[in-house]
N, CA and C of each residue as an Amber inpcrd file, in Angstrom:
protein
   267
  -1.3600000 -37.1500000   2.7210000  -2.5670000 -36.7210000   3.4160000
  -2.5990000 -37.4640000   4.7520000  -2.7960000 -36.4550000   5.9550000
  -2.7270000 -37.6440000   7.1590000  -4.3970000 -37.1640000   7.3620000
  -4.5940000 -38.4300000   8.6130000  -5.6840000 -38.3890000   8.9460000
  -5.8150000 -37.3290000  10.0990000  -4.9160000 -36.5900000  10.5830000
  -4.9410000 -35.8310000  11.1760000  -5.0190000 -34.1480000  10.9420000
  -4.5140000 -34.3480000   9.3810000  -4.6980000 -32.8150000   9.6040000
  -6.5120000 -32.8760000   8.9270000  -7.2320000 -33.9650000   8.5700000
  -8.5480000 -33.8930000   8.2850000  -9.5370000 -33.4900000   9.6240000
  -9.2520000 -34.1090000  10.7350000  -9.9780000 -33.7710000  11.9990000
  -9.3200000 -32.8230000  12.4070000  -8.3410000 -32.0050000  12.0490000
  -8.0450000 -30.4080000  12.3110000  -8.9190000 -29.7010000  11.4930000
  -9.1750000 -30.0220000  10.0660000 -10.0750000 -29.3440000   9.7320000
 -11.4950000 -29.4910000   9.6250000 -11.9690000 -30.2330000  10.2960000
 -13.4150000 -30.7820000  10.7400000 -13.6110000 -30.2690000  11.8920000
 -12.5140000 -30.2280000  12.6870000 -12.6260000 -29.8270000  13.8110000
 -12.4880000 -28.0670000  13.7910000 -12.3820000 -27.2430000  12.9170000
 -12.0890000 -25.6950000  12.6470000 -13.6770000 -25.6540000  11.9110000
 -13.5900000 -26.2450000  11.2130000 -15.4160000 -26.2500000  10.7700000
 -16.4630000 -25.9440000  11.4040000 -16.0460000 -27.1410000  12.7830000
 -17.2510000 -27.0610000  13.6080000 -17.1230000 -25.5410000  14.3880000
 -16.1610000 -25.1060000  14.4920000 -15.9760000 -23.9650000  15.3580000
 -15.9120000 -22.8400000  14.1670000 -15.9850000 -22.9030000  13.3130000
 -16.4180000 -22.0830000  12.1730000 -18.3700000 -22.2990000  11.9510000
 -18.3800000 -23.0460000  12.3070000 -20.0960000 -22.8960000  12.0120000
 -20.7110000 -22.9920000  13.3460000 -19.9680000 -22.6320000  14.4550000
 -20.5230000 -22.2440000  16.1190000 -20.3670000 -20.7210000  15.7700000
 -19.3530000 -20.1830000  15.2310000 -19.2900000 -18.7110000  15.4600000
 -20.2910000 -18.2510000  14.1370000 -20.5630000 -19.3830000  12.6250000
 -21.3820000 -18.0550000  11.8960000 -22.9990000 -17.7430000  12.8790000
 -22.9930000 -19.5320000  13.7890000 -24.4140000 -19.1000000  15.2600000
 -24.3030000 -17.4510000  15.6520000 -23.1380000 -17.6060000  16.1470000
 -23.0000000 -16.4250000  17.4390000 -22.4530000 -15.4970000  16.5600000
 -22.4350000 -15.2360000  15.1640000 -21.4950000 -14.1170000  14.8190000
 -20.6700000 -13.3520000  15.4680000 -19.2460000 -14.3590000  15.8370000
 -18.1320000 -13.6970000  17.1760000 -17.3510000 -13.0040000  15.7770000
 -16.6820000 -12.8580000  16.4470000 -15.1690000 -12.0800000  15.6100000
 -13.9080000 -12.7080000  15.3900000 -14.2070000 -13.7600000  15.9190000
 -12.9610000 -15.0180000  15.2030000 -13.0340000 -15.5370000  13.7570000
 -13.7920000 -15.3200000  13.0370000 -14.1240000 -16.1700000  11.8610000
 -13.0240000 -15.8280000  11.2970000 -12.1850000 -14.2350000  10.8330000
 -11.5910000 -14.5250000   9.7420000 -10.1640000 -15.2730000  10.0020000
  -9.9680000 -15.6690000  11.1160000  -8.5180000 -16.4270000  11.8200000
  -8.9920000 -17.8490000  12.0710000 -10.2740000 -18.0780000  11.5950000
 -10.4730000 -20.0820000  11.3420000 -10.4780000 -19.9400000  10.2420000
 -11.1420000 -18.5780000   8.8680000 -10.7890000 -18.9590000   7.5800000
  -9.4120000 -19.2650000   7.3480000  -8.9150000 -18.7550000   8.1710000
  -7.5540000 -18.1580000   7.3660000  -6.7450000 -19.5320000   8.0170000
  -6.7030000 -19.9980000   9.4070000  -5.9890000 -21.5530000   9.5570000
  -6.8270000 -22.4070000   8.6780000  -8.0800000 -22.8140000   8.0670000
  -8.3470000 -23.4640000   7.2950000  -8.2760000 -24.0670000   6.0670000
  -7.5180000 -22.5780000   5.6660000  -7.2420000 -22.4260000   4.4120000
  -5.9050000 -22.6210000   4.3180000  -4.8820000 -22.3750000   5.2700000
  -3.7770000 -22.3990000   5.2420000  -3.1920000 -23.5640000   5.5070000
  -4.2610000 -24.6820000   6.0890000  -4.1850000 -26.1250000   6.2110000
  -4.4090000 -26.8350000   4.9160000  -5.4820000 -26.2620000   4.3640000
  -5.8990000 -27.1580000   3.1200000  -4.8740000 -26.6830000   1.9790000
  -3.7860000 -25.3930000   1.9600000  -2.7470000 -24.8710000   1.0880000
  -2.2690000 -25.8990000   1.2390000  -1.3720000 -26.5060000   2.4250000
  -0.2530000 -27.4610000   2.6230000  -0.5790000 -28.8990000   2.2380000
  -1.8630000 -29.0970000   2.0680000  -2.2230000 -30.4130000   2.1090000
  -3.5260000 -30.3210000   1.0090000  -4.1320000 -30.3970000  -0.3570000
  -4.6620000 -30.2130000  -1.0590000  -5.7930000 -31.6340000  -0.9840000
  -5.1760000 -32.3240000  -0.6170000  -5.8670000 -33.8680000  -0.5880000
  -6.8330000 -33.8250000   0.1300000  -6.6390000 -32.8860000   1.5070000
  -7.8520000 -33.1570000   2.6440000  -8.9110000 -32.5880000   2.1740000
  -9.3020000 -32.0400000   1.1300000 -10.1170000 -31.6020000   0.8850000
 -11.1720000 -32.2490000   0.2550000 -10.5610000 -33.9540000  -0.2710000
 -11.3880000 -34.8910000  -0.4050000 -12.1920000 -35.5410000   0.8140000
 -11.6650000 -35.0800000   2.0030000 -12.1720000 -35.5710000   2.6470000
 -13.3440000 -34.9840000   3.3520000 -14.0840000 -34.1220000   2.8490000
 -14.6740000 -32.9090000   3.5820000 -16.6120000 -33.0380000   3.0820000
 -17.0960000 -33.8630000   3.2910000 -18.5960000 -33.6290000   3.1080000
 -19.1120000 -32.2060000   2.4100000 -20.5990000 -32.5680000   1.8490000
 -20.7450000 -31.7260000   0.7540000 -21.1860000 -30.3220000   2.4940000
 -21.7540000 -30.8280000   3.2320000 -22.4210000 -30.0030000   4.2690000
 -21.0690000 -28.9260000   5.0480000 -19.9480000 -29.5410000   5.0060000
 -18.3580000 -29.0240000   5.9210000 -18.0640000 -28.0950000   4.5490000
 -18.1220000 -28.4390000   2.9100000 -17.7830000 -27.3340000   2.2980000
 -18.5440000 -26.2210000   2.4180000 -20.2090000 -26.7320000   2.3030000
 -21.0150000 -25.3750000   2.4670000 -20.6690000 -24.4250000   3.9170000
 -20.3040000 -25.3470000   5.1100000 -20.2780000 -24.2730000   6.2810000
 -19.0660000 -23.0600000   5.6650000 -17.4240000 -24.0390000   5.0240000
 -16.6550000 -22.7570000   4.7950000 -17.3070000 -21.6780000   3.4430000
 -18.2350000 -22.3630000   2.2980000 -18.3340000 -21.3950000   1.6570000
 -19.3330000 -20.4580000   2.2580000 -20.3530000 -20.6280000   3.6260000
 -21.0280000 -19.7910000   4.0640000 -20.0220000 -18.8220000   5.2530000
 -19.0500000 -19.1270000   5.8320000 -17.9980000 -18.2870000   6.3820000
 -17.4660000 -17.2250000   5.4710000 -16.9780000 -17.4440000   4.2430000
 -16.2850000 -17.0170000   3.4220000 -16.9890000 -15.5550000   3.1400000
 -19.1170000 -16.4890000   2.6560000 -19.7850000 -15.0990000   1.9950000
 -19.6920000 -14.1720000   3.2410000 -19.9160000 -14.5030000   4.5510000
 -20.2060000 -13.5400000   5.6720000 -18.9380000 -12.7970000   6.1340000
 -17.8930000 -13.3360000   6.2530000 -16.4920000 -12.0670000   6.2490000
 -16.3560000 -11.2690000   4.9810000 -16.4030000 -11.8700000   3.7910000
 -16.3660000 -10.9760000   2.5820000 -17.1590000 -10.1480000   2.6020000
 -18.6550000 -10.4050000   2.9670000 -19.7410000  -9.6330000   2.7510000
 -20.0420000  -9.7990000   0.9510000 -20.0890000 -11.1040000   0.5680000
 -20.0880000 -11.1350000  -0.6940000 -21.2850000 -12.2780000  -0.5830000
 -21.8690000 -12.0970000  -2.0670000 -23.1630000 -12.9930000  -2.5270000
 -22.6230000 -14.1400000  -3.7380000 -22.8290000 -15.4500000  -3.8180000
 -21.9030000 -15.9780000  -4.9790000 -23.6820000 -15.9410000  -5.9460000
 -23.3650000 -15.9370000  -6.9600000 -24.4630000 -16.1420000  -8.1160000
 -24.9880000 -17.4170000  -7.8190000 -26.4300000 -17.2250000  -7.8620000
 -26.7990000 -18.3760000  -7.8820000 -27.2720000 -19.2020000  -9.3120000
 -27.5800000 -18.0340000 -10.1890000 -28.1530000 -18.2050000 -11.9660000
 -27.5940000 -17.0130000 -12.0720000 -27.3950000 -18.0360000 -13.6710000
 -26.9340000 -16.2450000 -14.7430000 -27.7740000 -15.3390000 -15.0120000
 -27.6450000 -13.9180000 -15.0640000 -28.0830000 -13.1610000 -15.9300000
 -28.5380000 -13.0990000 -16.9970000 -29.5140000 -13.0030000 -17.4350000
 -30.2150000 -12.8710000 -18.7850000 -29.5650000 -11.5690000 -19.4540000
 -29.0910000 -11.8830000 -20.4670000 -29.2640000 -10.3520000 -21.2630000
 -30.4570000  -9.8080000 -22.1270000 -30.8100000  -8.7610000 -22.1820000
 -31.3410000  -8.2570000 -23.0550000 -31.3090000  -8.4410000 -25.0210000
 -32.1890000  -8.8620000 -25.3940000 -31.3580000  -9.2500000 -26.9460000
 -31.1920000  -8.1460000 -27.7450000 -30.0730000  -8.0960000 -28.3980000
 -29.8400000  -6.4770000 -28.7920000 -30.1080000  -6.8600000 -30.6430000
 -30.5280000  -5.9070000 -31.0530000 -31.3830000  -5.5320000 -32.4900000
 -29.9290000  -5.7310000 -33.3170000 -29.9680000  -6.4490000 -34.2670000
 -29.5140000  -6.8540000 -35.7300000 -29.5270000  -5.5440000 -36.2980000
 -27.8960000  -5.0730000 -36.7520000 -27.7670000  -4.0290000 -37.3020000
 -28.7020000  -3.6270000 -38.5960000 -29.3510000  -4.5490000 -39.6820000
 -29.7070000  -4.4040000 -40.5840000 -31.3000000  -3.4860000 -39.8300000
 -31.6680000  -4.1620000 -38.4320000 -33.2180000  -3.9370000 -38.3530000
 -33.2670000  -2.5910000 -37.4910000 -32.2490000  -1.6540000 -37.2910000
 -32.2360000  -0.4460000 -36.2940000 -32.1760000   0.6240000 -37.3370000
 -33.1630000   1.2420000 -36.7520000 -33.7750000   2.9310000 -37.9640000
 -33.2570000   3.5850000 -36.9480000 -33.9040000   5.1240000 -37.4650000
 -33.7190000   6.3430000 -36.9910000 -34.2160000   6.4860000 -35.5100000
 -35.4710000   5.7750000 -35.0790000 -35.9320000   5.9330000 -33.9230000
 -35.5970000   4.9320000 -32.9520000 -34.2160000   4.3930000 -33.2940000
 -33.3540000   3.8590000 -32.2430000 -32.5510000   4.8730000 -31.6430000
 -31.8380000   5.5440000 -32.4260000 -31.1170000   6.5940000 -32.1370000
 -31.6960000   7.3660000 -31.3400000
């Protein structure tokens, strides 16, 4: 792990969370060197504040166009075969 490729990616952060400001059209080419930095080097990723992960997981939802769960789903509780009659059917 050098200390350099950590302020490469601190430094792609910050310019990853200037553009989710300005919503430019660079984002998915800082995800994509970001990610392709932290492939080669798995360690720097200890080095990354809880606030530098949220900026990439808020990059991530806005190019995907995806929502991550925030709570589970409840299910519905479904009826015990013994207790379902005719006017379930």
């Amino acid at each position: 792990m050098s200390a350099e490729q950590g302020f490469e990616v601190r430094e792609k952060l910050a310019s990853l969370e200037a553009a989710l400001l300005q919503d430019t059209p660079g984002m998915p080419e800082l995800l994509r060197d970001i990610h392709r930095t932290l492939k080669a080097d798995p360690d720097v990723v200890t080095l990354l504040s809880e606030e530098e992960c949220s900026i990439l997981v808020q990059g991530l939802k806005q190019v995907t166009k995806t929502e991550i769960a925030t709570k589970a789903v409840k299910k519905k509780p479904k009826k015990a075969l013994k207790n379902i009659g005719l006017e379930d059917l």
